[in-house]
N, C-alpha and C positions, 0 to 999 in steps of 0.2 A: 269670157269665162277664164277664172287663170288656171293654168296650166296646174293639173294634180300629178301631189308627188308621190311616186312609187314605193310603198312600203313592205312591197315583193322583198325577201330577202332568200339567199339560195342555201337552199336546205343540203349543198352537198358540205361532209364534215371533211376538215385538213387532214391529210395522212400525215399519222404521228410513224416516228419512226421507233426502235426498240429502246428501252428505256438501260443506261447504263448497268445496272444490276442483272438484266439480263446476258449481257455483253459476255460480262466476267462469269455468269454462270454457264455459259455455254463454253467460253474459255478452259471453265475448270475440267469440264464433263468430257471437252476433244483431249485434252491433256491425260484426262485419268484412262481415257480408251485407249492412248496412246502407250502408257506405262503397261496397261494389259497385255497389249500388244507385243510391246517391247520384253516383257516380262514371262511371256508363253512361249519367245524363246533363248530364255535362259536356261541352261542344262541341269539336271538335278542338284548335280556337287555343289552349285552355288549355295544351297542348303545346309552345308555344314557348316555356314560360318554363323547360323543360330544355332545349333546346338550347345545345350547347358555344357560345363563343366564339367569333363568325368565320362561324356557322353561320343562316342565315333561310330562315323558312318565311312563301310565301306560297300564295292560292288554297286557304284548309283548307276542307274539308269533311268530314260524319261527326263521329262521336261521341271521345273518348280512347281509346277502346279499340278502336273500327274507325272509323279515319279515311284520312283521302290528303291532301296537300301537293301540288297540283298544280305548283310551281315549289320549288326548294331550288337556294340558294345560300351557296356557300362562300369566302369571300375574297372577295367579288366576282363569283364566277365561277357561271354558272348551270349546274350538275349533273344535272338532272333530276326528274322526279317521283317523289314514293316512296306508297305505300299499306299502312299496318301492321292489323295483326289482333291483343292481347296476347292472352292465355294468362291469363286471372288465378288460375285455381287454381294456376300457378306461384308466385303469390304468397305461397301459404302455406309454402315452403320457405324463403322469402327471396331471389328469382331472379328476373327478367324475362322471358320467352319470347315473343317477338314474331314471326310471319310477316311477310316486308317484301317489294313488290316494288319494283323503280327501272325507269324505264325516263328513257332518255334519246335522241331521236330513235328511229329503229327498232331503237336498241341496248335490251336488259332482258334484268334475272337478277330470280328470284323465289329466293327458300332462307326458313331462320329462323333467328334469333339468339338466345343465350343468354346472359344477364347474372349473372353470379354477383360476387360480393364481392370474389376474386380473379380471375376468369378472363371472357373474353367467348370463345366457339365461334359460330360458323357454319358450318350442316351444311345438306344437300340443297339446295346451292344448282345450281338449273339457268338456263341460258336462251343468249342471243349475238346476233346481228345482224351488220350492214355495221359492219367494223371502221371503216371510214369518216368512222361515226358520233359517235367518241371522238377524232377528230382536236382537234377547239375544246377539249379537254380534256388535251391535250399526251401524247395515248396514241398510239403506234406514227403518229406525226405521217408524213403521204405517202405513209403505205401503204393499200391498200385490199384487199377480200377480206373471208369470212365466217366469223365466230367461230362455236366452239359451247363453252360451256363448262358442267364438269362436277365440282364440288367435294363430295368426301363429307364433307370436314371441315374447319376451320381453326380456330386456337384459339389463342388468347394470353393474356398474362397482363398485358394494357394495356401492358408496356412491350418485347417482342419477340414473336416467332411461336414457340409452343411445337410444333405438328403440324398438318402441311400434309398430306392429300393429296385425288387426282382426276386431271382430266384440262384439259387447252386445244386444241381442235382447229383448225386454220384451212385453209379451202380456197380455190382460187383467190386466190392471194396476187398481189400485184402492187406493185413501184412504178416510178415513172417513172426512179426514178436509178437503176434495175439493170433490164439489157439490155432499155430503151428501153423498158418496164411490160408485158413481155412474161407471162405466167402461168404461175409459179414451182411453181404445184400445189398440193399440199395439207402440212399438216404437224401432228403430232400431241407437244405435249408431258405426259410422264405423270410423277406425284409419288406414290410409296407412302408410306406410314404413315411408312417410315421416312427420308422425305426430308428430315427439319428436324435437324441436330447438334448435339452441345452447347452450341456455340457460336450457334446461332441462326440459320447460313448452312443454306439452302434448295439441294437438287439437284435437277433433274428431269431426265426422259430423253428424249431430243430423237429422233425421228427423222422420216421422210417419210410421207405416206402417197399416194402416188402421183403421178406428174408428172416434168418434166425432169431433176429430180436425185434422186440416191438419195444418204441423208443419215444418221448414225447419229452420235450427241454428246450432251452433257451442256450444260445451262446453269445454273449456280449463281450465285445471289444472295445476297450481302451485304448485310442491310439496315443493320445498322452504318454501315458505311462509305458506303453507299448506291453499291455497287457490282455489277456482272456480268462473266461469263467465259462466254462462247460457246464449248467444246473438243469436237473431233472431227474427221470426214472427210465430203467433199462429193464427186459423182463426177455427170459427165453421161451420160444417157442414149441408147441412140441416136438418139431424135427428139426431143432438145434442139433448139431453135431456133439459127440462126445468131447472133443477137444477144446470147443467151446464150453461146455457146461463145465467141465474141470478147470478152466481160468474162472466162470462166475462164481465158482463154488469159494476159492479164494477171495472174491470181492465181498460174497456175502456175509463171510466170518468176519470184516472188517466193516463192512456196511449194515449188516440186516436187510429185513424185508419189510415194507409194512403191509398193512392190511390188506391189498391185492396180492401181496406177493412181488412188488414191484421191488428195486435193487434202487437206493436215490443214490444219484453222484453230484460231486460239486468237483470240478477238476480245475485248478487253476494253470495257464501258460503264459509262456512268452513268445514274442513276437518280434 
């Protein structure tokens, strides 16, 4: 009988080893842990050498990645301190993701910023103070009262505002050049998702939240132009103060009333 040939073959498969594409990705991945590394202990001041023009940081402390600036100035002008926290696994997208807070006198907002290629967002920003506090800053200059502000989002594309919204609340409002800095009450500006136009102009919706007048309007911003239009109706209450009723009484004779009895304004500013 002749000899049968064996058609057994062995089922064990050849160990492949890692395919060159992996090599280099593993390569890049030990490298970039390595710059992390390398980079958590670099000391904050390394950080001034991105700051825009016009822009100084003094008083650093902390590391690049979680440091504070206890002094920052702008033009000249001293703005407050800020304290960041990055995100570095945002790194790996190509993004920047930073927790920031500022605080400036007893004024501060804490949120987080997002840096993208085209786009910079600032979302969950919370905080406010004595508006007071923002006076040396050429902000609502003579008035005093208590912010609270409340931004889900803001987003631009570095060269206008693409989507605005949240809220700005202020209570106890006060200045001396309207009826003698009598306390005007509170007041609540709100911006939906769809506050921001084609054109780049911002509306929010203005009304009171309790106090001598009862208020309901619009305020739109131009940043273009670097303009505002305050539109709507103002009406006193009946425990207005005198020294208020005596400034409406002057706006009425200029404005009238319509059929509620409401005071309509159109104020336009600049910004």
């Amino acid at each position: 009988m002749p000899a049968s040939r064996s058609t057994s073959r062995s089922t064990e498969q050849p160990k492949r080893g890692l395919r060159p594409r992996a090599y280099v990705l593993i390569g890049l991945l030990a490298l970039l842990a390595a710059l992390v590394v390398l980079a958590s202990a670099l000391p904050a001041r390394v950080a001034t050498h991105f700051l825009p023009a016009g822009v100084q940081a003094r008083d650093l402390s902390g590391s690049i990645w979680h440091g504070e600036a206890g002094a920052i100035r702008f033009n000249n002008l001293e703005i407050g301190a800020v304290e960041w926290d990055i995100h570095p696994a945002a790194l790996l997208q190509l993004s920047l993701v930073v927790d920031l807070q500022w605080v400036h006198r007893g004024f501060g907002l804490a949120g987080r910023a997002a840096v993208a290629r085209h786009a910079l967002t600032l979302s969950a920003v919370q905080g406010g103070g004595p508006v007071e506090d923002l006076n040396d800053l050429g902000v609502v200059a003579g008035w005093h009262g208590t912010a609270q502000v409340s931004i889900d989002e803001l987003r631009s594309d570095f060269s206008r505002i693409l989507a605005a919204s949240g809220s700005l609340q202020v209570s106890a409002l006060a200045s001396a050049a309207v009826a003698g800095g009598t306390d005007l009450g509170s007041y609540v500006l709100r911006l939906s998702p769809t506050a921001v136009d084609a054109s780049g102009a911002i509306t929010g919706q203005l009304s009171d939240a309790g106090g001598p007048l009862a208020v309901q309007g619009t305020i739109t911003l131009t940043p273009q132009q670097h303009t505002g239009l305050v539109s709507g109706t103002l009406q006193e209450r009946a425990d207005a103060p005198a020294e208020l009723r005596r400034d409406l009484a002057d706006l009425v004779q200029m404005r009238g009333r319509d059929a509620q009895g409401r005071i309509p304004i159109d104020l336009e500013f600049s910004f």
